[in-house]
N, C-alpha and C positions, 0 to 999 in steps of 0.2 A: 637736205631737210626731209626728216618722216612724217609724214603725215598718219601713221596706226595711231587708233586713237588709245590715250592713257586708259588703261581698266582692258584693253580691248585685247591687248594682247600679239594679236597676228591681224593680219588683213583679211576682211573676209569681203563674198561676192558682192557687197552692196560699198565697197570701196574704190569707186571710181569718183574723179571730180574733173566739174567742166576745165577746159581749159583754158587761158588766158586770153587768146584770142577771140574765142566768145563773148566775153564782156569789152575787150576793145570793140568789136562792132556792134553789139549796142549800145555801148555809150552810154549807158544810165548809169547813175547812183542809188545804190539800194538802200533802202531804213536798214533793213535784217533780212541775215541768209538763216534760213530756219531749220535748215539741216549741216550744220557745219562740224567737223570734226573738232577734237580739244584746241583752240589756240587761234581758230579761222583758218580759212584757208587765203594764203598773203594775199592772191590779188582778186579774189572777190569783192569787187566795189562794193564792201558794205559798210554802215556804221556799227551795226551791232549783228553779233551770232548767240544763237543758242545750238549747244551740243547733245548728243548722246544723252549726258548726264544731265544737262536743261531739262532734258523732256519738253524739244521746241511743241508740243502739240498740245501740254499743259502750261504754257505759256500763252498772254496776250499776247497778237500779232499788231502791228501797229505798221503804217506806211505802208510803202511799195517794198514787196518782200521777192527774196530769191528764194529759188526750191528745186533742188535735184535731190529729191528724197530718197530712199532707201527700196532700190524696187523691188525688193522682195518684199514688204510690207508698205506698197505703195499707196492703197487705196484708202486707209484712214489718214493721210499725208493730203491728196487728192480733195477729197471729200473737205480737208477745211481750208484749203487754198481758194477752192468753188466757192465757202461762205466766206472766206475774206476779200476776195474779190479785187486785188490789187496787187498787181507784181506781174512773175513770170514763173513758171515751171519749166523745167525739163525733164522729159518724164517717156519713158520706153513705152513702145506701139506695141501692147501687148493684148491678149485675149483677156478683159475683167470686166468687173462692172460698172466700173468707174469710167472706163474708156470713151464708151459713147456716151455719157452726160458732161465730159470736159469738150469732150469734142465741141457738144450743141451749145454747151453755156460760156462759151469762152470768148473774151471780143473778140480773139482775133488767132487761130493755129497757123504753126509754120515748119515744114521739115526744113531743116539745115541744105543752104545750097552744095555742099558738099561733105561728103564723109570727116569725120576726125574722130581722131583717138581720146581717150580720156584719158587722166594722169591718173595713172594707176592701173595701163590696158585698156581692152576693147570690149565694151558688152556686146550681147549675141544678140540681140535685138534690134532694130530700126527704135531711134529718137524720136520725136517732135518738143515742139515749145507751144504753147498756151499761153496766153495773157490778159490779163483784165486789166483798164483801163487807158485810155487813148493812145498818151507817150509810150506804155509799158506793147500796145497793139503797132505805133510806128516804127517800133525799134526793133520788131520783128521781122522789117522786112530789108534788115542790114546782116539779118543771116542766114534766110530761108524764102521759101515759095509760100507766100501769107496766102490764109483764105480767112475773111473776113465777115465775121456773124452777122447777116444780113438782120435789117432792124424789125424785120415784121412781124 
């Protein structure tokens, strides 16, 4: 199965996707994966995608949303995950400006207890996850070292 997205051509750096055993340990059901290549990616627990050609970010978000956005152009991705404020990211430890306000607004961040690959290769960067709201902040800590947005 290929996963290059239709229109797209070739695979380019921002075509990497989580892998399956990530969503086996958290365990959740997503409304919508909001960055999804043409067709979903099969076992993204989700109900609905928007793609490429969606323009997930001109789209309503609704529910608890998934989000391994595009990390070459992460930070407009970032920026409305913060005001939708439900689901989960996974999103490269990178120098921007986005970085350190997910960090502080997020219930709950977690680096992956262990390294893995993505389908489609390896990024050059350190991961983490991000998540807003309670379930989406538990279930983070079925894949990583949570730290937990203190309430003050």
């Amino acid at each position: 199965m290929s996963l290059i997205s239709v229109g797209q051509g070739q695979l380019t750096k921002d075509d990497y996707y989580t892998p399956p055993q990530i969503f086996d340990a958290l365990g959740l059901r997503f409304d919508l994966d909001v960055c999804a290549p043409p067709g979903g990616v099969p076992w993204v627990p989700a109900d609905r995608f928007f793609t490429m050609e969606d323009d997930g970010l001109s789209q309503p978000w609704s529910g608890r949303v998934w989000m391994n956005p595009p990390y070459s152009a992460a930070t407009v991705w970032v920026r409305r995950f913060i005001e939708h404020r439900h689901g989960i990211a996974l999103v490269g430890h990178a120098k921007s400006a986005w970085h350190p306000l997910l960090w502080a607004e997020a219930d709950a961040v977690a680096f992956p207890f262990r390294y893995f690959d993505f389908v489609g290769g390896s990024v050059s960067l350190p991961v983490w996850f991000a998540a807003f709201g309670d379930e989406c902040a538990e279930a983070l800590s079925r894949v990583g070292a949570v730290r937990l947005r203190s309430a003050a």
